[in-house]
C-alpha positions in Angstrom: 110.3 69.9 137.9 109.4 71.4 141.3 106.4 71.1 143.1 104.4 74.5 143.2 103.6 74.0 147.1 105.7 74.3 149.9 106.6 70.1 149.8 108.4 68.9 147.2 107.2 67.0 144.4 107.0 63.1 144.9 108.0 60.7 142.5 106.8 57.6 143.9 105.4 57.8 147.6 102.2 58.8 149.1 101.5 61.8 147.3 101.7 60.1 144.4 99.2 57.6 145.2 96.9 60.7 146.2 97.2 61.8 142.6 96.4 58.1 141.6 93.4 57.8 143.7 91.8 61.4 143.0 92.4 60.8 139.3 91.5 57.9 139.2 88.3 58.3 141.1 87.1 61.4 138.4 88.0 59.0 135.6 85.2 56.4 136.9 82.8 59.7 137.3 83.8 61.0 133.7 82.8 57.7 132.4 79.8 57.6 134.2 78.8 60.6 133.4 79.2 59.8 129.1 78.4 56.4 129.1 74.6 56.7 131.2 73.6 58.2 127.5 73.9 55.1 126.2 71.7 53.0 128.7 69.3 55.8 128.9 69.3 56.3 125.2 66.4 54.1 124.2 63.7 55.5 126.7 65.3 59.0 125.6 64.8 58.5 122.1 60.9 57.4 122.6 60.1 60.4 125.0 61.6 62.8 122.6 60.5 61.7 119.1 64.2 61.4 118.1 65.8 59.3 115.3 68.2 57.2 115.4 70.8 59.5 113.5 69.2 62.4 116.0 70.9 60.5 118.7 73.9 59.5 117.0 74.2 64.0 116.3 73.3 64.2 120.2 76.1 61.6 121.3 78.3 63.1 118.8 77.5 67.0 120.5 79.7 65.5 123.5 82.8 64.6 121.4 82.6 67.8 119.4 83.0 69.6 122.9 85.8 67.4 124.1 87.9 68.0 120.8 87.4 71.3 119.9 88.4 72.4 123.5 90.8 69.3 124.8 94.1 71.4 122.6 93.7 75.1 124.1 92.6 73.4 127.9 95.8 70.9 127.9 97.9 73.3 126.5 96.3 75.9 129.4 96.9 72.9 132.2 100.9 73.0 131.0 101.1 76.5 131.2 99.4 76.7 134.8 98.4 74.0 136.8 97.3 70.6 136.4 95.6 70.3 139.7 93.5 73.3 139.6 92.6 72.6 136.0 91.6 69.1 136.9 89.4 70.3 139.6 87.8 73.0 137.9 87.0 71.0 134.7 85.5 68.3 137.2 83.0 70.8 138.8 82.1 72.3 135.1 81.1 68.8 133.4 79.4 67.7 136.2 76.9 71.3 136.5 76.1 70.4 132.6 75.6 66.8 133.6 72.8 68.3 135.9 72.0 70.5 133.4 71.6 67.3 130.7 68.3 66.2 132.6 66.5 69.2 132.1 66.5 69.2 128.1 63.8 69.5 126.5 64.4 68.6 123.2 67.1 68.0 120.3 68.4 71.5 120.8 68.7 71.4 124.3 70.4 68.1 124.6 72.9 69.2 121.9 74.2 72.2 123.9 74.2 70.5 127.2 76.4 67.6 125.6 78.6 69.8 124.3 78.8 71.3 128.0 79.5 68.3 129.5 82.2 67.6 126.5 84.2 71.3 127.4 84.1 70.1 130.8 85.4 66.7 130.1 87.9 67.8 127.5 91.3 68.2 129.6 90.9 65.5 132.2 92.1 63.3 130.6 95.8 65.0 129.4 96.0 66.5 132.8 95.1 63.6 134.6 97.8 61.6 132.3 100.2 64.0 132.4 99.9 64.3 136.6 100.4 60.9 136.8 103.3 59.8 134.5 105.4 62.9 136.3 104.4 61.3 139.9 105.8 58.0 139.1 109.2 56.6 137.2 109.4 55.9 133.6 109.7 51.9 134.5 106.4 51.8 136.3 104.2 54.3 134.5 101.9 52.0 132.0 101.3 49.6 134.9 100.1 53.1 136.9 98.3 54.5 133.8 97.1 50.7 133.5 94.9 51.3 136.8 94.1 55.0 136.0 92.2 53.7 132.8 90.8 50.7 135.1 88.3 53.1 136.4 87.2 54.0 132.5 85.5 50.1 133.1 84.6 51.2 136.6 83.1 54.3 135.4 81.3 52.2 132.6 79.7 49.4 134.7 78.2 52.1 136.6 76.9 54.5 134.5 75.2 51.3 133.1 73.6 50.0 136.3 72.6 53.0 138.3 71.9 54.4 135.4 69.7 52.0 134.2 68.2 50.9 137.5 67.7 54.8 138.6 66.1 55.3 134.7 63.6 52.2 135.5 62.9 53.0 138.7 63.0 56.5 139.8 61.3 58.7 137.7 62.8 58.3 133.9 65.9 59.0 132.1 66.4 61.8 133.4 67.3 60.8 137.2 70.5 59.5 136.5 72.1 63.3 135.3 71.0 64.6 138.3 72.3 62.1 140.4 75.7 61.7 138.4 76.6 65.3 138.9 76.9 65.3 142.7 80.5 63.3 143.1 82.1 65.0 140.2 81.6 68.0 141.9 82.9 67.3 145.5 85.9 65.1 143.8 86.6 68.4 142.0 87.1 69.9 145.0 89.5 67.5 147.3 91.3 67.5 143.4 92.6 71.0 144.4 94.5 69.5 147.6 96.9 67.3 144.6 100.5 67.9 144.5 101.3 69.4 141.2 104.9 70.7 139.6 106.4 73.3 137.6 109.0 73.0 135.3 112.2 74.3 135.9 115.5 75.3 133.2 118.9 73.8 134.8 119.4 77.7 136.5 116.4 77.5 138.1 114.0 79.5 136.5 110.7 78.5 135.6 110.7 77.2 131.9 109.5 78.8 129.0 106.5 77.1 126.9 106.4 77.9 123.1 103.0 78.8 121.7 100.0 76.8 120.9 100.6 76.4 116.8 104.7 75.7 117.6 103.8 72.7 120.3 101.4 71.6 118.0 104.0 71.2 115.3 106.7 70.0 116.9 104.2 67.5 118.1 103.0 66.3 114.4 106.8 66.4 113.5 107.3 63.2 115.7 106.4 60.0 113.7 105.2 58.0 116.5 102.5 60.4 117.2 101.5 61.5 113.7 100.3 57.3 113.9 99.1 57.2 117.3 97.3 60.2 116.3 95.5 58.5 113.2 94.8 54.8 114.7 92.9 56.6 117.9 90.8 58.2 115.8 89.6 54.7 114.1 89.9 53.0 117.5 87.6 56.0 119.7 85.1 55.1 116.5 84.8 51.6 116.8 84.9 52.0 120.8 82.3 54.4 121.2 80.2 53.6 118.3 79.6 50.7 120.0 79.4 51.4 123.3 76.7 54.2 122.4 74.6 51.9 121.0 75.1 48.4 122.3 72.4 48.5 125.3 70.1 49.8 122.7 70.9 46.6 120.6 69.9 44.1 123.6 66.8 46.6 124.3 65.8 45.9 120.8 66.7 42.1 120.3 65.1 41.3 123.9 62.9 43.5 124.5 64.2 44.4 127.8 63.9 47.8 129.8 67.4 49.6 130.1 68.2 48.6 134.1 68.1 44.8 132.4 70.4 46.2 129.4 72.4 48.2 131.8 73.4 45.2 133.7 74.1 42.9 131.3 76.2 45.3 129.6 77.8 45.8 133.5 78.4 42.0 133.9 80.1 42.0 130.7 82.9 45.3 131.5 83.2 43.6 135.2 85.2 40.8 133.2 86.6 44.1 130.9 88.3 45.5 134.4 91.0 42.6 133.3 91.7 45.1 130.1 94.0 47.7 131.2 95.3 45.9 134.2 96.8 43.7 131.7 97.5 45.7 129.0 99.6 47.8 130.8 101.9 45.5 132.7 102.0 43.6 128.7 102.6 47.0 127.5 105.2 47.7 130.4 107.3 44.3 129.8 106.9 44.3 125.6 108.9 47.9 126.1 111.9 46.2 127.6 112.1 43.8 124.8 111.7 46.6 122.0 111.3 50.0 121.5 107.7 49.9 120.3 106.5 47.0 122.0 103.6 48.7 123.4 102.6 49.8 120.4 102.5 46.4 118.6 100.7 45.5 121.6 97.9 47.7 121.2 97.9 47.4 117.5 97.2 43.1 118.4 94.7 44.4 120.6 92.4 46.3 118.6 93.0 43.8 116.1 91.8 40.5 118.3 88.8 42.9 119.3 87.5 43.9 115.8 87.4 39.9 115.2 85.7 39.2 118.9 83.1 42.1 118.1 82.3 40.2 114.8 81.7 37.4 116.5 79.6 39.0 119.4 77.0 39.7 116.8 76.4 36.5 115.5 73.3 36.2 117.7 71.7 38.5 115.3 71.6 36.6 112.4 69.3 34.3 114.5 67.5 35.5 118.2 65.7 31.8 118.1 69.0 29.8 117.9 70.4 29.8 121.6 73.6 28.0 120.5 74.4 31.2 118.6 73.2 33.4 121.3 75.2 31.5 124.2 78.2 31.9 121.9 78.0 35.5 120.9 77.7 36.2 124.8 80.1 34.8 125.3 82.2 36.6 122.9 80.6 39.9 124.1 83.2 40.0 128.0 86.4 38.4 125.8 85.9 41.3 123.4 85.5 43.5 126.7 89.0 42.9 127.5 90.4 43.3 124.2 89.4 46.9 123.7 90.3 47.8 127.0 93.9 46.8 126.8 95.0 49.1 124.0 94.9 52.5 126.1 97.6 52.3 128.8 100.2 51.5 125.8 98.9 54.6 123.8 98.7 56.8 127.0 102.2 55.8 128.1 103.8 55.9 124.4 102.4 59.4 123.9 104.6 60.8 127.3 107.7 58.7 126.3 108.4 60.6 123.2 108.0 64.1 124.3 109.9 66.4 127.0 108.1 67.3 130.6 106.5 70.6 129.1 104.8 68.7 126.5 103.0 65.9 128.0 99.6 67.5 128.6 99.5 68.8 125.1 100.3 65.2 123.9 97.6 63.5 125.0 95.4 66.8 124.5 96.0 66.5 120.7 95.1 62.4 121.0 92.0 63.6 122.5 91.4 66.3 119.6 92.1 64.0 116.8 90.5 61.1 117.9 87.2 62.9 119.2 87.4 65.1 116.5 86.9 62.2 113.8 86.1 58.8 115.9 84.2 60.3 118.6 82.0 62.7 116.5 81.6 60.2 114.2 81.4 56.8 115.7 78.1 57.2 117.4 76.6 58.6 114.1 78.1 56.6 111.3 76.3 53.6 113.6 72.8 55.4 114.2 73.0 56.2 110.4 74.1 52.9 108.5 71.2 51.6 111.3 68.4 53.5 109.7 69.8 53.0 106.1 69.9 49.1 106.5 66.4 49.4 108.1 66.9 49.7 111.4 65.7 47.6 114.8 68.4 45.7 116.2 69.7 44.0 112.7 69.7 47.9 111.5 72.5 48.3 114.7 74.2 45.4 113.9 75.0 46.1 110.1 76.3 49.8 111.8 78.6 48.0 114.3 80.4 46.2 111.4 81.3 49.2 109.7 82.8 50.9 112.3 84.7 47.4 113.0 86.4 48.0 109.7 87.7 51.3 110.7 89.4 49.6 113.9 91.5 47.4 111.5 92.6 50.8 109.9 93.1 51.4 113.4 95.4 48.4 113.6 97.4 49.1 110.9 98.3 52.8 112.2 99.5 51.7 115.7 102.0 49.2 114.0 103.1 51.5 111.5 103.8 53.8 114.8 105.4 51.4 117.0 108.4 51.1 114.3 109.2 54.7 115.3 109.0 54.7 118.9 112.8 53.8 120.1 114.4 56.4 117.6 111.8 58.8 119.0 111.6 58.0 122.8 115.7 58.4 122.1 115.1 62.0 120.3 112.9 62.7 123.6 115.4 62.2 126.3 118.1 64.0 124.1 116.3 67.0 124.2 115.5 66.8 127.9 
């Protein structure tokens, strides 16, 4: 690799932690910018006479965007540059963002979600990809583990300010246009970034092969073709969740959404703990064996299924405050859970494929697992909700089955992790 300014490229060092912090940074705003939907989605719902499958299609719009455009933009941020990519995908999420608050309808909202999803789809293999190259193999899921920190940051507030801006300042609307602000001047400083091109042992600049042969080569690994197929369950469980959680306490409680938005804050504050320590686990399970962070995700996702399970109990019975006390207290433990699969997936999916793939990698996690969870996990939740009746027992029947698609989940990422040393082995071979 060389850097494509005049200063080489750091491995380690200041520059490095530039990249971090930038990256980082935009992470927090991506999140915020998805995640406000689902405090604001109640109020939203009423204003525009949507269902509840309405605003699972609307929720879905987003991940459509991210997967159909995440392969052609990280295999576009190989090819060129991660740095200007990253900043120009920042600005263009964040205009729809703006754009988001001024829909007036189903129609409207489903175009500008799909907006924000183009805008959203590369970040995350470019920001991945920048990252693992700035630091050493040994080090990068504790790195990655703080880049996905600021998914929970991102969370926590989208769900406050969010809520609280909804509440307060003039409807659900407010928060969009407010969101959109830092994405853009963060896309701006992200063009100062070191960034790298990749270089044959004579010198010259190295030559990618085309979109349909990475994409192969990438499906011919076995660690991947798993990784590939327990995202998708785990982004459906994840998201259908997190869509429609602050709903669920707007409906049990009857609470506005800057009350929902904070509880559901308070509760990914203790989440924070998530990829912070699933990466450092993730990092030392390695050393042991070849796909330790893999089983370690796969135990995650697992543990978190059961804890979500749990969490629910208070439905069965809002008058018992035993049961509620418990389930809430379930609700931060299962926080943590999730959160700890994704710097052993992130950091798996760079160690088993040369420099000149790593973008793509992740790209195709994003395709596959927006593609099918994404799209569908808000949906399948809204839907099962208004077959079973709907209210907040409606959401909570949803919630279970997409729980039983994270055990599929489960099952994929430990299947994977039994082909990660031979392929991590095939990886530097080829390098």
């Amino acid at each position: 690799m060389s850097n494509q300014n005049s200063k080489p490229f750091e491995v380690g060092g200041s520059r490095a932690t530039f990249v971090l912090i930038i990256c980082s940074l935009l992470y927090a705003v991506n999140y915020m910018d998805r995640l406000v939907m689902s405090v604001i989605l109640q109020p939203m719902k009423v204003d525009l006479g949507l269902t509840d499958a309405q605003v699972g299609y609307v929720n879905g719009a987003f991940f459509l965007g991210v997967a159909v455009f995440s392969m052609p933009v990280a295999r576009l941020i190989d090819v060129w540059s991660r740095k200007k990519m990253i900043g120009l995908l920042a600005i263009i999420w964040s205009v729809f963002t703006f754009a988001t608050g001024k829909a007036a309808g189903f129609t409207s909202l489903i175009a500008m979600r799909v907006g924000v999803g183009i805008g959203e789809a590369g970040f995350s293999p470019g920001g991945t990809a920048l990252i693992s190259a700035s630091y050493p193999a040994e080090k990068r899921g504790q790195k990655l583990g703080i880049f996905n920190t600021f998914i929970t940051l991102g969370v926590i507030m989208g769900l406050v300010l969010g809520g609280y801006l909804s509440a307060n300042f003039g409807g659900w609307r407010t928060p969009f246009y407010c969101f959109a602000i830092p994405g853009i001047l963060l896309g701006i400083v992200a063009f100062f970034m070191q960034d790298y091109t990749l270089k044959k042992a004579d010198g010259t600049d190295q030559i990618h092969d085309s979109l349909g042969s990475t994409v192969k080569q990438l499906f011919s690994i076995p660690t991947l073709r798993w990784l590939y197929a327990g995202m998708a369950m785990y982004i459906l469980v994840q998201y259908g969740v997190m869509t429609w959680f602050p709903a669920l306490l707007m409906r049990a409680f009857e609470i506005k959404e800057d009350k929902a938005g904070f509880i559901m804050a308070g509760v990914t504050v203790i989440g924070i703990l998530g990829p912070i320590l699933g990466g450092v686990l993730a990092d030392r399970w390695s050393r042991k064996t070849g796909g330790g962070r893999m089983k370690m995700a796969a135990l995650s996702i697992g543990i978190a299924v059961v804890l979500l399970m749990l969490t629910l109990l208070f439905t069965i019975n809002l008058n018992n405050k035993a049961l509620v006390i418990f389930s809430m207290v379930m609700m931060p433990i299962y926080s943590i859970f999730i959160g700890m699969a994704t710097p052993a997936i992130s950091a798996t999916s760079q160690d088993v494929v040369t420099d000149k793939m790593r973008s793509m990698s992740w790209g195709t996690a994003v395709l596959v697992s927006f593609l099918i969870g994404g799209t569908m996990g808000p949906f399948i939740v809204g839907k099962v909700s208004d077959l079973a009746g709907g209210g907040y027992q409606g959401l909570a029947v949803g919630f279970l089955v997409a729980g039983l698609f994270g055990l599929i989940g489960s099952l994929c990422w430990f299947v994977s992790s039994r082909h990660v040393a031979d392929d991590v082995r095939k990886a530097q071979e080829a390098a």
